[in-house]
VOMI-906725 format. One record per residue: x, y, z of N, C-alpha, C, O in turn; residue number from 1; residue in one letter. Coordinates in nm, 3 decimals, decimal comma. Atoms other than C-alpha are relative to their C-alpha. Layout:
<pts>
PT     nc1     nc2     nc3    cac1    cac2    cac3     cc1     cc2     cc3     oc1     oc2     oc3 seq type
PT       X       Y       Z       X       Y       Z       X       Y       Z       X       Y       Z NUM    A
...
</pts>
This chain:
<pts>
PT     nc1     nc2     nc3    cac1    cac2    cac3     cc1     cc2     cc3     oc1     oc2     oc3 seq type
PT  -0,113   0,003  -0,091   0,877   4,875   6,888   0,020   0,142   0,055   0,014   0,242  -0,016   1    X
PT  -0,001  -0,154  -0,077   0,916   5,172   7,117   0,121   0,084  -0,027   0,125   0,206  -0,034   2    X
PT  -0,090  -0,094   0,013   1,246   5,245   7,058  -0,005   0,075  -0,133   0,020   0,194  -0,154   3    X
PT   0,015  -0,107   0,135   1,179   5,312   6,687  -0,068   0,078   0,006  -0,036   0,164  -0,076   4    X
PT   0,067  -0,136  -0,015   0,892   5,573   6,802   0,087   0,081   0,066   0,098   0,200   0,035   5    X
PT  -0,064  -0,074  -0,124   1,101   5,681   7,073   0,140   0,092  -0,086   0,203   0,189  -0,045   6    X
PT  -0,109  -0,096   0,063   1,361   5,800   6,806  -0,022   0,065  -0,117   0,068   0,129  -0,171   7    X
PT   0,096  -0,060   0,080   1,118   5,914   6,558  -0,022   0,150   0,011  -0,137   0,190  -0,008   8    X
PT   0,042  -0,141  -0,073   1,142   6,289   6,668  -0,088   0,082  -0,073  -0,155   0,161  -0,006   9    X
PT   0,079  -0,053   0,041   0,958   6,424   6,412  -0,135  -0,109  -0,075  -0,191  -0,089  -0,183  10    X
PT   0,117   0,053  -0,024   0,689   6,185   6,428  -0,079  -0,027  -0,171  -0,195  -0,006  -0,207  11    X
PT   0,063   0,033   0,157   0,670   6,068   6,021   0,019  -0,185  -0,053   0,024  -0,236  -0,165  12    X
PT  -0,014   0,140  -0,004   0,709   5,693   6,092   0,125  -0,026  -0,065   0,121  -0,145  -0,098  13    X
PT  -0,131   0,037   0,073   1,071   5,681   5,920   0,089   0,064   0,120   0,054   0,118   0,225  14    X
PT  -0,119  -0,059  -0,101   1,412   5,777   6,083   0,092   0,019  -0,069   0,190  -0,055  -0,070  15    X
PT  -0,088  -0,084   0,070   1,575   6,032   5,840   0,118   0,040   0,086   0,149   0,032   0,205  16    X
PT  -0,158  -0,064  -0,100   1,913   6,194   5,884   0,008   0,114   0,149   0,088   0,127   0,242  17    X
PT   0,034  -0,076  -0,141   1,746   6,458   6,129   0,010  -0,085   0,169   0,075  -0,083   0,273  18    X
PT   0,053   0,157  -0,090   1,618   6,165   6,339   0,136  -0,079   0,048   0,138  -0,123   0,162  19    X
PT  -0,075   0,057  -0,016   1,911   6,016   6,341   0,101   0,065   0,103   0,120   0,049   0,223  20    X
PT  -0,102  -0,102  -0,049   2,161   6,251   6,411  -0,036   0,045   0,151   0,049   0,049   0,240  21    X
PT  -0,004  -0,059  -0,138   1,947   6,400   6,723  -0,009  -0,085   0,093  -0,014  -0,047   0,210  22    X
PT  -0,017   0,122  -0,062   1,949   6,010   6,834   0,152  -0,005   0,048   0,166   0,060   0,152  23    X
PT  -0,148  -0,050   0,006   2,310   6,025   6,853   0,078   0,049   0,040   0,191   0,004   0,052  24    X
PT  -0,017  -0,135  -0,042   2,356   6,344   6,974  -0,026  -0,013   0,160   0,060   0,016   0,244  25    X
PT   0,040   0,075  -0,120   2,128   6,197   7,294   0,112  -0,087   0,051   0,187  -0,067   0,147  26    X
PT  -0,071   0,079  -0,047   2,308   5,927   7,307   0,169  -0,004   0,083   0,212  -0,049   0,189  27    X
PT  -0,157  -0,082   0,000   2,687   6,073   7,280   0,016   0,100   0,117   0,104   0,082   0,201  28    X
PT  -0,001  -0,076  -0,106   2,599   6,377   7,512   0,014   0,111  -0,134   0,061   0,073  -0,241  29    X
PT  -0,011  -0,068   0,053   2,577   6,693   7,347   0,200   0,110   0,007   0,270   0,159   0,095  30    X
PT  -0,112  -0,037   0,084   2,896   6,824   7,109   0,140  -0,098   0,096   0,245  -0,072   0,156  31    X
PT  -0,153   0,140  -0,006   3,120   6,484   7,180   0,039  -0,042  -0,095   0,140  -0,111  -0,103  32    X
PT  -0,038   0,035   0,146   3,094   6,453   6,810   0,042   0,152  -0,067  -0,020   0,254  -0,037  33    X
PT   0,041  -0,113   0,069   3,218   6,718   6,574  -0,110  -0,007  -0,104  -0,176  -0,111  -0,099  34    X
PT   0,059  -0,018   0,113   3,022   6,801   6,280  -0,026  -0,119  -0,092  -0,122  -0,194  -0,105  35    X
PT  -0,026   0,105   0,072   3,178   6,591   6,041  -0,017  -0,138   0,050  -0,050  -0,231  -0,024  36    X
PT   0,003   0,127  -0,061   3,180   6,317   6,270  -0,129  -0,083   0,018  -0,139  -0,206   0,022  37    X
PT   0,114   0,033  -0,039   2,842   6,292   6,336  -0,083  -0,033  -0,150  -0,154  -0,129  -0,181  38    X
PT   0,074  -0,020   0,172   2,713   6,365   5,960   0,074  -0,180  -0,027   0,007  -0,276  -0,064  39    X
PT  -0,043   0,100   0,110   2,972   6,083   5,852  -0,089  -0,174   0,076  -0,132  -0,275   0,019  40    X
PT   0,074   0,116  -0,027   2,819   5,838   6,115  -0,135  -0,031  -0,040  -0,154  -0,134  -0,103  41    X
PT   0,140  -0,025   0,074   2,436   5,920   6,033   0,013  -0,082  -0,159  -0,066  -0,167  -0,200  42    X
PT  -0,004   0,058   0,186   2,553   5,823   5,629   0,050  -0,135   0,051   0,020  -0,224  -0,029  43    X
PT  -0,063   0,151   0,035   2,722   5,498   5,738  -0,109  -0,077   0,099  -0,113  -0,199   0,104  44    X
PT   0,134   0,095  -0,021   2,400   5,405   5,932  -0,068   0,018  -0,106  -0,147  -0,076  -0,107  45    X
PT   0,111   0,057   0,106   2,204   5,424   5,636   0,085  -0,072  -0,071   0,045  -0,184  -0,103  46    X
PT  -0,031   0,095   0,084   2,454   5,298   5,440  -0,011  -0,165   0,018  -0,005  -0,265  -0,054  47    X
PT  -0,001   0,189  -0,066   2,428   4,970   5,645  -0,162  -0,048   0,032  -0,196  -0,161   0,070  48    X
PT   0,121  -0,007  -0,058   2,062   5,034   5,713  -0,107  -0,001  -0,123  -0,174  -0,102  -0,145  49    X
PT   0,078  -0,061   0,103   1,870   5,171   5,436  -0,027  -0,076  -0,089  -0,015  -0,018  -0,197  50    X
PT  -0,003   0,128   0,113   1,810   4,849   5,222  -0,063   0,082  -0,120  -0,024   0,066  -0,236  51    X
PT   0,074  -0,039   0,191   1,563   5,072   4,951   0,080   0,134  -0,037   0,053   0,199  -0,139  52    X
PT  -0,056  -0,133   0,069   1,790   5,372   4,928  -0,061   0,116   0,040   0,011   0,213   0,012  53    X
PT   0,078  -0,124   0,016   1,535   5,646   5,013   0,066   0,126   0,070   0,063   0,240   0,024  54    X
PT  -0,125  -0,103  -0,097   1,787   5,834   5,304  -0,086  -0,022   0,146  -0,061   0,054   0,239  55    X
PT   0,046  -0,023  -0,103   1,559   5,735   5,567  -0,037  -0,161   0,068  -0,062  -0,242  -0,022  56    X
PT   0,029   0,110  -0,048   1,490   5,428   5,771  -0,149  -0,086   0,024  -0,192  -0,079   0,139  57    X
PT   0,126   0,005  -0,044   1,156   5,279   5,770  -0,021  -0,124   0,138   0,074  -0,202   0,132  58    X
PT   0,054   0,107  -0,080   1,019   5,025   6,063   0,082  -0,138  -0,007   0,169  -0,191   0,062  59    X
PT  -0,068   0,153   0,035   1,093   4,699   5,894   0,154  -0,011  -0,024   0,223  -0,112  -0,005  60    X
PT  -0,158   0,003   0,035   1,452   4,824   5,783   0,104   0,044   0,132   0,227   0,033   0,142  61    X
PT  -0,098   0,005  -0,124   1,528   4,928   6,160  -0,039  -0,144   0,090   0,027  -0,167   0,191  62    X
PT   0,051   0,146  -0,089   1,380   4,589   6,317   0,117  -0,100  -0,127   0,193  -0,185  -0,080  63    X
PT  -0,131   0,080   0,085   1,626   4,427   6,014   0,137   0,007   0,115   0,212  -0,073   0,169  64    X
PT  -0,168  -0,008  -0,034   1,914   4,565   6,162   0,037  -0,007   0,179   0,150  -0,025   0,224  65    X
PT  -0,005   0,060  -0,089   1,818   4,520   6,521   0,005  -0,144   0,020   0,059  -0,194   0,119  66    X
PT   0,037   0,196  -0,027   1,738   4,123   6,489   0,123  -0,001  -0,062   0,204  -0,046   0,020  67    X
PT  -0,183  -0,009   0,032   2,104   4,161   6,279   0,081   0,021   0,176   0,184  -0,043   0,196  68    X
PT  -0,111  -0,057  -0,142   2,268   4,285   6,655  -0,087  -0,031   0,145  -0,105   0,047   0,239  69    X
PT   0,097   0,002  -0,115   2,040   4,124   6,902   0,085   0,069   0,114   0,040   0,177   0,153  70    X
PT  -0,057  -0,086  -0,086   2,306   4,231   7,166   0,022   0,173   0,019   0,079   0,236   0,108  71    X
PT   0,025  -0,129  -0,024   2,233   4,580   7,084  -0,181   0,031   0,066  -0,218   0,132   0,126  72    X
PT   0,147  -0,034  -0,071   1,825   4,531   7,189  -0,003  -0,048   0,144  -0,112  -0,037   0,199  73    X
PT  -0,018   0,048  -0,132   1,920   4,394   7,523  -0,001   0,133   0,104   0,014   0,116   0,225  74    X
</pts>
């Protein structure tokens, strides 16, 4: 799926808190989040994301949570 490469920034097939955060960051526009704001969202996508725990998202666990929100792959 492209968007999971496409947000892959450092290119290790997962989508750690780095990854995340500079997804986010894109998305939002740069400093629309503070700090905290951004850190606490990053943790409550894995917390909702992360089915094995590791801190990082793999493939199958972001295609989970897209087919969970089809109205977000539209």
């Amino acid at each position: 799926m492209v968007s999971f490469l496409v947000t892959d920034f450092d290119g290790d097939d997962m989508l750690g808190e780095n990854d995340l955060r500079e997804a986010v960051k894109r998305l939002t526009g740069p400093d629309q989040l503070a700090q905290f704001e951004l850190n606490q969202l990053v943790q409550n996508i894995l917390a909702e994301a992360d089915l094995d725990d590791d801190g990082a998202l793999s493939f199958a666990e972001f295609e989970h949570v897209i087919d969970k929100s089809p109205d977000f792959a539209r």
